[in-house]
Every structure is written in C-alpha cells, then in structure tokens.
PDB file of N, CA, C and O in Angstrom:
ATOM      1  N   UNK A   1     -12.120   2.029 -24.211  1.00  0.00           N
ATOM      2  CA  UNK A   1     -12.139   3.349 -23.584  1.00  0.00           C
ATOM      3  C   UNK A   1     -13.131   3.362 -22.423  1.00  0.00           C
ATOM      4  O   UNK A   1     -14.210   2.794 -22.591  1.00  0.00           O
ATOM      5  N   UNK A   2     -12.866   3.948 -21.282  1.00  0.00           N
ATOM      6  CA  UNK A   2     -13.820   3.942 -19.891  1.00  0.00           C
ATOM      7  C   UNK A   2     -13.846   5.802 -20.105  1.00  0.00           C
ATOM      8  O   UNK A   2     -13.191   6.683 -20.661  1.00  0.00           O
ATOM      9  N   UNK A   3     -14.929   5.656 -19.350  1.00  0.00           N
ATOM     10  CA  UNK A   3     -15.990   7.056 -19.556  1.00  0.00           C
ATOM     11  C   UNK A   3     -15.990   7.206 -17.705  1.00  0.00           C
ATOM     12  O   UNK A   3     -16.266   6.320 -16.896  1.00  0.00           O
ATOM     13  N   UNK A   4     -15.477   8.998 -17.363  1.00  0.00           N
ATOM     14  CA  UNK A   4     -15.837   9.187 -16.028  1.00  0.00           C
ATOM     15  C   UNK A   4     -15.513  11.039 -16.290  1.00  0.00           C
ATOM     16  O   UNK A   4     -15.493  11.823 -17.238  1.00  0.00           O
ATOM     17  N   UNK A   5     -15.278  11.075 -14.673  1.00  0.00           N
ATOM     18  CA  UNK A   5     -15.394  12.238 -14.806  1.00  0.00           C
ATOM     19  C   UNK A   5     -14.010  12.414 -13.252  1.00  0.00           C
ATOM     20  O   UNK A   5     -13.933  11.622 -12.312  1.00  0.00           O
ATOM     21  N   UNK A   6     -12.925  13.935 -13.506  1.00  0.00           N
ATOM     22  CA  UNK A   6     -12.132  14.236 -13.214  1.00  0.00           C
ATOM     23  C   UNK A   6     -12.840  14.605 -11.505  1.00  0.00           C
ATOM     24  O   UNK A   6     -13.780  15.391 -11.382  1.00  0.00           O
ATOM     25  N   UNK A   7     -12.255  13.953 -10.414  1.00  0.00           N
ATOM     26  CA  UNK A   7     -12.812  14.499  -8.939  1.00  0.00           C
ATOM     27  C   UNK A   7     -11.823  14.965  -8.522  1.00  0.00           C
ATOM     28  O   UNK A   7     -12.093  15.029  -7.323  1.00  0.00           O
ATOM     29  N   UNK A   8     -10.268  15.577  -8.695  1.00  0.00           N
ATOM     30  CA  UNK A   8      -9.157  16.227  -8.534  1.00  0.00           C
ATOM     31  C   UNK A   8      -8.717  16.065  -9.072  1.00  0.00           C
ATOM     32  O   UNK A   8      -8.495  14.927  -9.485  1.00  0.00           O
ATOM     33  N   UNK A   9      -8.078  17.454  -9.633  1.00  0.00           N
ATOM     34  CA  UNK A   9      -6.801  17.460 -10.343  1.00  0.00           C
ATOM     35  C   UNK A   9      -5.708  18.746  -9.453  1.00  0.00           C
ATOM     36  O   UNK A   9      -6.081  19.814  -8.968  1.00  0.00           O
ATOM     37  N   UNK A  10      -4.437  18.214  -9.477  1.00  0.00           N
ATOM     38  CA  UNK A  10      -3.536  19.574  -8.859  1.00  0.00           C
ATOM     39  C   UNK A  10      -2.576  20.010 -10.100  1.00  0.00           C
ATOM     40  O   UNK A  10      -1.740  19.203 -10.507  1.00  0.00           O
ATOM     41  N   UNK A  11      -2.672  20.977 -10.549  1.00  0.00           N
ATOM     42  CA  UNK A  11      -1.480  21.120 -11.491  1.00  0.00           C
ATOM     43  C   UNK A  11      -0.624  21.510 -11.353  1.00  0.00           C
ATOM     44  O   UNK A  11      -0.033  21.624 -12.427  1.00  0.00           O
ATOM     45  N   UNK A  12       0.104  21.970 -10.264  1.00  0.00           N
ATOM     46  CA  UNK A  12       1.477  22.014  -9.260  1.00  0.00           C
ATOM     47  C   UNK A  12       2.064  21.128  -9.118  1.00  0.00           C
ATOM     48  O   UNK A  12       3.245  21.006  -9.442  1.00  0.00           O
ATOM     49  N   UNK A  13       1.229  20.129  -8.490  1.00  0.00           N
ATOM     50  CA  UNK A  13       2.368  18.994  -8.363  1.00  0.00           C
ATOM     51  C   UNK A  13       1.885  17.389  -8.996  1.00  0.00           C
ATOM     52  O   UNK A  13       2.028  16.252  -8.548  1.00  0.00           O
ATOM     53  N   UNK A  14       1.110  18.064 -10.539  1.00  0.00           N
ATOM     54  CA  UNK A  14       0.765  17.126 -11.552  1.00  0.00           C
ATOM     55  C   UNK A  14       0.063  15.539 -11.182  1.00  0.00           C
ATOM     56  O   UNK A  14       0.557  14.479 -11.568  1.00  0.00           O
ATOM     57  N   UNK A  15      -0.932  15.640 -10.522  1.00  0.00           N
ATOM     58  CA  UNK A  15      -1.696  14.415 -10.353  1.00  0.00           C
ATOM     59  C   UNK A  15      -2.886  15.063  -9.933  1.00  0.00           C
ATOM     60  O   UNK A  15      -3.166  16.227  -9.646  1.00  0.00           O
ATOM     61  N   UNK A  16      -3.865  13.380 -10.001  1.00  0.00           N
ATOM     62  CA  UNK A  16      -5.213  13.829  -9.563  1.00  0.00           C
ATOM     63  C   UNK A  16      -5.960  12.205  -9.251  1.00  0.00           C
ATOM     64  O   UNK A  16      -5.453  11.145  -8.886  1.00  0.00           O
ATOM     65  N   UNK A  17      -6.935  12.470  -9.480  1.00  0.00           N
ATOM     66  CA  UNK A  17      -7.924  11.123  -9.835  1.00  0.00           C
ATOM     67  C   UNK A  17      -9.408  11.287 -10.236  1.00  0.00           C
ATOM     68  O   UNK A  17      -9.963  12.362 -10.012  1.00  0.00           O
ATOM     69  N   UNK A  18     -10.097  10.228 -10.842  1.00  0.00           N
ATOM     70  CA  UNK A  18     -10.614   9.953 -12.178  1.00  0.00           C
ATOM     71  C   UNK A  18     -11.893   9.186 -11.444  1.00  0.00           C
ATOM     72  O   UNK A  18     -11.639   8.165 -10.806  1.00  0.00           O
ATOM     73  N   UNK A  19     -12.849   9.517 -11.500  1.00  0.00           N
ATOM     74  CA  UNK A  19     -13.858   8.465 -10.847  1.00  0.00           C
ATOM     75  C   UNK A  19     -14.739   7.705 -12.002  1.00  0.00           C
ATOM     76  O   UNK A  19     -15.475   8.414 -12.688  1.00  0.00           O
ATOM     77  N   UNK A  20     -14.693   6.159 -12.271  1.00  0.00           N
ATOM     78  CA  UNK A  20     -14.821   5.822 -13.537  1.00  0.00           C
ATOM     79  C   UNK A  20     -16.488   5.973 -13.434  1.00  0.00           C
ATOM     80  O   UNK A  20     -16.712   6.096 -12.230  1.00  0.00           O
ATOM     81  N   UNK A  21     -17.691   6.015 -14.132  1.00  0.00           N
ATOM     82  CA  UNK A  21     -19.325   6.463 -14.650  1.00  0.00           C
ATOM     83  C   UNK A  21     -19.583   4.573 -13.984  1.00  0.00           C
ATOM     84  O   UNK A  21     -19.720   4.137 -12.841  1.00  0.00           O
ATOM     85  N   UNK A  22     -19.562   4.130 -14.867  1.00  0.00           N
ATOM     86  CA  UNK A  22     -19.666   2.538 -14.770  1.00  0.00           C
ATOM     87  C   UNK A  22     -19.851   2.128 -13.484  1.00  0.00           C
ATOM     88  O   UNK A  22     -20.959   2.035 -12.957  1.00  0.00           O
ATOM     89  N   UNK A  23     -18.357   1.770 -12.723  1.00  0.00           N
ATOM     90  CA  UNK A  23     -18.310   1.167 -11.706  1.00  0.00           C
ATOM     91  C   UNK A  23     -17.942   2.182 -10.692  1.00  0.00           C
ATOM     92  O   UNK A  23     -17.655   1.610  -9.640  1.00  0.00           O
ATOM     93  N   UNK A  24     -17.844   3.454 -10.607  1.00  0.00           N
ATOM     94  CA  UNK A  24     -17.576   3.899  -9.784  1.00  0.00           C
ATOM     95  C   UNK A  24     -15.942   4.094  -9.061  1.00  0.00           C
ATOM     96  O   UNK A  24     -15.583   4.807  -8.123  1.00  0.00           O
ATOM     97  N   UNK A  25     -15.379   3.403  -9.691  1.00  0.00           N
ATOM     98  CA  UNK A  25     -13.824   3.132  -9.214  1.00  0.00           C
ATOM     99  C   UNK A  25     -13.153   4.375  -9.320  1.00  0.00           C
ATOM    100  O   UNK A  25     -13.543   4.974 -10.322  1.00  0.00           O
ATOM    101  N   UNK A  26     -12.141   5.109  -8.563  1.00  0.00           N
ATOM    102  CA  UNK A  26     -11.437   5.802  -8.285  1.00  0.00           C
ATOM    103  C   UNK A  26     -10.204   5.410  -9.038  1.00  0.00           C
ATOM    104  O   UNK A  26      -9.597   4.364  -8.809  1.00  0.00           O
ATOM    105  N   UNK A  27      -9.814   6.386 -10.049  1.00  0.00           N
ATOM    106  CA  UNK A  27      -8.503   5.752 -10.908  1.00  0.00           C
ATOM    107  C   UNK A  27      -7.122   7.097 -10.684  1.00  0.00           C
ATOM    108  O   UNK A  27      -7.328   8.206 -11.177  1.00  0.00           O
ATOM    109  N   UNK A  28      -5.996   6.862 -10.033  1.00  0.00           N
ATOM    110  CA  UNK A  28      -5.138   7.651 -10.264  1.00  0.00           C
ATOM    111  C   UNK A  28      -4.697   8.209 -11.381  1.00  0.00           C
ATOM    112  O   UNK A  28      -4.655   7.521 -12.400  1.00  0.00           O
ATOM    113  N   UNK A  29      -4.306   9.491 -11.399  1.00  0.00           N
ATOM    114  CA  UNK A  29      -3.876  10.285 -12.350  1.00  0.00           C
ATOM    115  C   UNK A  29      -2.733  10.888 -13.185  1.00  0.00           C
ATOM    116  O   UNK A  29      -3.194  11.671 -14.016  1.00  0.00           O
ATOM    117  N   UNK A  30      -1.737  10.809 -13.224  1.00  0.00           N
ATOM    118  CA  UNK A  30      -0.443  11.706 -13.736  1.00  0.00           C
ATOM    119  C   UNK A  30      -0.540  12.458 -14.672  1.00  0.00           C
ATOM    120  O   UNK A  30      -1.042  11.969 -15.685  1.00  0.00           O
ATOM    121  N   UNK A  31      -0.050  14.121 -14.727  1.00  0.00           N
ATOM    122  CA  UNK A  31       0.073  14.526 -15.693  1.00  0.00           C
ATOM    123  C   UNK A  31       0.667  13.971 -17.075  1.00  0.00           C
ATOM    124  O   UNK A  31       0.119  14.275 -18.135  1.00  0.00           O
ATOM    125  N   UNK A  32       1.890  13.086 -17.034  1.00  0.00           N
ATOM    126  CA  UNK A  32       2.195  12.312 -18.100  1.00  0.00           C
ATOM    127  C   UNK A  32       1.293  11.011 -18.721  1.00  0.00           C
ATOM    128  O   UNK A  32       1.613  10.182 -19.573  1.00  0.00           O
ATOM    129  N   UNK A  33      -0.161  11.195 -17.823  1.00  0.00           N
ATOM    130  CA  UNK A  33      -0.980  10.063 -18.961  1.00  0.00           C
ATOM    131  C   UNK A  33      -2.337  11.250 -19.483  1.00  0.00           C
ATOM    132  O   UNK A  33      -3.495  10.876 -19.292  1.00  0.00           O
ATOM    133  N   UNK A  34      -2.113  12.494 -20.057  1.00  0.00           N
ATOM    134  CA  UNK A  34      -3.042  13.639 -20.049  1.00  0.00           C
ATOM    135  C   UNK A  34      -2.576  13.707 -21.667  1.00  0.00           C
ATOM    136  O   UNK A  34      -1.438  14.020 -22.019  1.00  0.00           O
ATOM    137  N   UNK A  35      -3.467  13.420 -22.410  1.00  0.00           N
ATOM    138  CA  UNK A  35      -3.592  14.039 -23.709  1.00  0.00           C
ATOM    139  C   UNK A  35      -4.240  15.699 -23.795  1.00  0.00           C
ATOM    140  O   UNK A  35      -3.788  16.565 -24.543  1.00  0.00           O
ATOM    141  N   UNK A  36      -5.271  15.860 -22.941  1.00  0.00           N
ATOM    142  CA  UNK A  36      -5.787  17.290 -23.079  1.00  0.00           C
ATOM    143  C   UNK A  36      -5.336  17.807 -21.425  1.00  0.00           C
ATOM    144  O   UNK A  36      -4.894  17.027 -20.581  1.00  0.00           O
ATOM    145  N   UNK A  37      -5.507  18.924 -21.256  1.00  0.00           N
ATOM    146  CA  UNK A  37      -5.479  19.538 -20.132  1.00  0.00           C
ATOM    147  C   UNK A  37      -7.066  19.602 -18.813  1.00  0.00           C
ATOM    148  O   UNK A  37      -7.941  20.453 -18.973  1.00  0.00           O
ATOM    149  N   UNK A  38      -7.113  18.883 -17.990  1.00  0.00           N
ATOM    150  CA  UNK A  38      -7.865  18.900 -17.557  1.00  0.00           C
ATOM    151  C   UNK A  38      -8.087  18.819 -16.164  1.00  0.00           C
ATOM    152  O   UNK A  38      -7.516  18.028 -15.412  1.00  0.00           O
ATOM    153  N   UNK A  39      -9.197  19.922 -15.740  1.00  0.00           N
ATOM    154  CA  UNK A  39      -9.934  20.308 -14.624  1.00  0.00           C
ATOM    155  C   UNK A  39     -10.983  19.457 -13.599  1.00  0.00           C
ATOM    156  O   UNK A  39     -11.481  18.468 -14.137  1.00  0.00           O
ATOM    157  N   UNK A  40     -11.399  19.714 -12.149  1.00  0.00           N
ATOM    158  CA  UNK A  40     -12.031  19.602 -11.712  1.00  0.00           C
ATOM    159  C   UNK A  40     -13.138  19.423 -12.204  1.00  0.00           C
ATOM    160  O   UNK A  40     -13.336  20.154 -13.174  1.00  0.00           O
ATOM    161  N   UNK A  41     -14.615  18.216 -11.745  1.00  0.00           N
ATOM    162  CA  UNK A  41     -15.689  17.671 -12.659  1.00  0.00           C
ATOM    163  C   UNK A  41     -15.402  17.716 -14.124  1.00  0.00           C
ATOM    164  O   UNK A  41     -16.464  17.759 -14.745  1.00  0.00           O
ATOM    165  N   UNK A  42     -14.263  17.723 -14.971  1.00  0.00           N
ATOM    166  CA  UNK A  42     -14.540  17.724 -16.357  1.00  0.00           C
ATOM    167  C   UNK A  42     -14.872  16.126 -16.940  1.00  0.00           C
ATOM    168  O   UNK A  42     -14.426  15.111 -16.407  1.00  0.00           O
ATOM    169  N   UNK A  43     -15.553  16.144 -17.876  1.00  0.00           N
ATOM    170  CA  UNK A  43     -15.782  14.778 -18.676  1.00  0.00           C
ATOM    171  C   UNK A  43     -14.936  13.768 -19.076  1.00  0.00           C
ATOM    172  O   UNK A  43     -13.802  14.227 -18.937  1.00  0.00           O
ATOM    173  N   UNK A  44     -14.888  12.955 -19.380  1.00  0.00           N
ATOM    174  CA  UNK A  44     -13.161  12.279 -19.846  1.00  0.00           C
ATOM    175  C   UNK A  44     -13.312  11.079 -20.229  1.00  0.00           C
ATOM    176  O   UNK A  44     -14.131  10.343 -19.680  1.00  0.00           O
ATOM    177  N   UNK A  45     -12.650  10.737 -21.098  1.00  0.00           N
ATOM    178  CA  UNK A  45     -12.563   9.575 -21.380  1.00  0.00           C
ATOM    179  C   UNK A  45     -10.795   9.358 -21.565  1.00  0.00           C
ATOM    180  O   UNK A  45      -9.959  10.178 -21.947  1.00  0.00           O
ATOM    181  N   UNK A  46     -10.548   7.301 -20.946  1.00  0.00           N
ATOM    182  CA  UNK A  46      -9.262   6.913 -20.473  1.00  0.00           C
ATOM    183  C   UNK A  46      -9.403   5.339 -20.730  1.00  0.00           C
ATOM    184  O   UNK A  46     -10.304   4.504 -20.810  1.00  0.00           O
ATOM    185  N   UNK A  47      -7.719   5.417 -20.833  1.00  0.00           N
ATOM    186  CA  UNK A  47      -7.656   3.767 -20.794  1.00  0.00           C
ATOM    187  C   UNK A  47      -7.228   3.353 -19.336  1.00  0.00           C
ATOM    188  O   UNK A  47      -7.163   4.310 -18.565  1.00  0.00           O
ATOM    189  N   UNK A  48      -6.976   2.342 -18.898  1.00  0.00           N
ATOM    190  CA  UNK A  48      -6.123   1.705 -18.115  1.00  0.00           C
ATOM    191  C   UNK A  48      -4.957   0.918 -18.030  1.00  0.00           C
ATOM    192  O   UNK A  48      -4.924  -0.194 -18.558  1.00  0.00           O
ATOM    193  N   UNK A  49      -3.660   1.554 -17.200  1.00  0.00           N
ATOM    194  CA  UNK A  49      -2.805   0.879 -17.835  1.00  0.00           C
ATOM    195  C   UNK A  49      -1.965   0.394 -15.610  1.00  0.00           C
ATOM    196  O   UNK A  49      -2.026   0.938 -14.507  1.00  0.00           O
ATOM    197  N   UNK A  50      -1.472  -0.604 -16.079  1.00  0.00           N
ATOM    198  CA  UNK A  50      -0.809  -1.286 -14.134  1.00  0.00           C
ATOM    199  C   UNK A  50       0.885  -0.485 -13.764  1.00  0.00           C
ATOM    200  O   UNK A  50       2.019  -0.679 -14.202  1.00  0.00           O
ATOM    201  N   UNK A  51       0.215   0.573 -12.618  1.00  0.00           N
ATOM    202  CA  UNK A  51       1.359   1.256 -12.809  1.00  0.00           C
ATOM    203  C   UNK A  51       1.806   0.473 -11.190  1.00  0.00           C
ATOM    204  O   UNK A  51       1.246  -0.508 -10.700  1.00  0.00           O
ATOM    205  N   UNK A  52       2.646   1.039 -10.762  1.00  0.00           N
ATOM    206  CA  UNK A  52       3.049   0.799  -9.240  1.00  0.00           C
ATOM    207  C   UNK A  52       2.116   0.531  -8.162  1.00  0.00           C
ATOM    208  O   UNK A  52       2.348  -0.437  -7.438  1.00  0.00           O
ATOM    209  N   UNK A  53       1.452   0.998  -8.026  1.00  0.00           N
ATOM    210  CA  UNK A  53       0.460   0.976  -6.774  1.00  0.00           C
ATOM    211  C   UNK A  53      -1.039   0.578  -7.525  1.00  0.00           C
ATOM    212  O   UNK A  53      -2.001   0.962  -6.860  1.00  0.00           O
ATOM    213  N   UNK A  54      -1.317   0.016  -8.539  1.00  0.00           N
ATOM    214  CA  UNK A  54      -2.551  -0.589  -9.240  1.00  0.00           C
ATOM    215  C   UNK A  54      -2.858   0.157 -10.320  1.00  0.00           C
ATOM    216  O   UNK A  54      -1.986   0.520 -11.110  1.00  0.00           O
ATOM    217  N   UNK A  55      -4.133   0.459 -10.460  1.00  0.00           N
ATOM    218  CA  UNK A  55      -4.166   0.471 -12.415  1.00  0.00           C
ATOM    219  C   UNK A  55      -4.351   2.141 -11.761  1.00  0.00           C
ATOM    220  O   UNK A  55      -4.877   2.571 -10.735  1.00  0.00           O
ATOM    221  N   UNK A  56      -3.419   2.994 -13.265  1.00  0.00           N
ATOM    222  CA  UNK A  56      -3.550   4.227 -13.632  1.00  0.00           C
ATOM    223  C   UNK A  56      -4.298   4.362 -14.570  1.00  0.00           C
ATOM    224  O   UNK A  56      -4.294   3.316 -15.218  1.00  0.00           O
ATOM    225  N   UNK A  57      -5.038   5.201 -15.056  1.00  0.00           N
ATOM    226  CA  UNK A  57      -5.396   6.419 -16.074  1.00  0.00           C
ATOM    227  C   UNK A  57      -4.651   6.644 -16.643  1.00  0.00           C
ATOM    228  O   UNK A  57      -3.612   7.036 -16.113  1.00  0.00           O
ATOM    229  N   UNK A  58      -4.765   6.506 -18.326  1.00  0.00           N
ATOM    230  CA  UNK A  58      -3.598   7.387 -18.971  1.00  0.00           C
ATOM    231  C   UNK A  58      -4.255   7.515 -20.573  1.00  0.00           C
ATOM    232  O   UNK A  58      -5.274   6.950 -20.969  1.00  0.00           O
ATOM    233  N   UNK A  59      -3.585   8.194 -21.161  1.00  0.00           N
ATOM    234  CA  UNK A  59      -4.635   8.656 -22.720  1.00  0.00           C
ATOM    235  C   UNK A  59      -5.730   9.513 -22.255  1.00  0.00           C
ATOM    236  O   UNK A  59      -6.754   9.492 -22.938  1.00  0.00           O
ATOM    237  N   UNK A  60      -5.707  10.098 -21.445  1.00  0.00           N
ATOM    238  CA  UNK A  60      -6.776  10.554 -20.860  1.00  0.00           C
ATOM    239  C   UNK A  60      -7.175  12.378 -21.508  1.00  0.00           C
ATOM    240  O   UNK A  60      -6.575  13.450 -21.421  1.00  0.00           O
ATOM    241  N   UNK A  61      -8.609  11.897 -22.203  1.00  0.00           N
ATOM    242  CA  UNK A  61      -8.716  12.996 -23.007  1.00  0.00           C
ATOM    243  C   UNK A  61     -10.358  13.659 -22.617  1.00  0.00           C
ATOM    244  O   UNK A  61     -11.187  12.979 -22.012  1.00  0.00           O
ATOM    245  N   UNK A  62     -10.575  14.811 -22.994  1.00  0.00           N
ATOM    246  CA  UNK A  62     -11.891  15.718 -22.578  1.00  0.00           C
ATOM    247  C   UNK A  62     -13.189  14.834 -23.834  1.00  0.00           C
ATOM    248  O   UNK A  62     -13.105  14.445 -24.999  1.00  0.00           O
ATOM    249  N   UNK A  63     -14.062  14.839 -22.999  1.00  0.00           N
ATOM    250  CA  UNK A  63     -15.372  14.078 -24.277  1.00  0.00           C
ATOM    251  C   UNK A  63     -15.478  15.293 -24.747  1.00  0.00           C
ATOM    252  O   UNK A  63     -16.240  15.527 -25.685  1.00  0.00           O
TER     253      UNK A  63
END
C-alpha cells in the first residue's frame, strides 16, 4: 500500500491525481479505481496498477 494525498479530483468527468508522501510521484486517477469517495487534499492510501499511459492508482481508499 503507498500513502499520499488527493491534489485533484473532478467528479464530473471522474478523474484526478494522487501525489504519492514517499517519492513525490504524481499518480493518475479514475473514478473506477475509488473504493471511498474522495476530495481535494484528502489522505489516501493506493495500490499501483500499469494502465495505458503508465502506472494508475486504484483501491484507492481515505486513511
């Protein structure tokens, strides 16, 4: 599990991205990898999984 925190989310048109605590990395978002519902700066913890355009976020749940 990687530990960060939510730096956009749109819930219109269901994406965002994930800035990981650790390394700093910027991780894309989809509403279909969202276990909880989540906001702008919220806490989070995620796995990583290799979607189209490099690694997504997904399991992605509120600490």
């Amino acid at each position: 599990m990687n530990n960060g925190t939510v730096k956009f989310f749109n819930n219109s048109k269901g994406f965002g991205f994930i800035i990981e605590k650790e390394s700093g990395k910027e991780y894309f978002v989809h509403v279909s990898g969202l276990v909880d519902e989540i906001r702008e700066n919220d806490e989070v913890t995620f796995e990583l999984e290799k979607g189209k355009k490099g690694l997504n976020a997904v399991n992605v749940k509120l600490v």
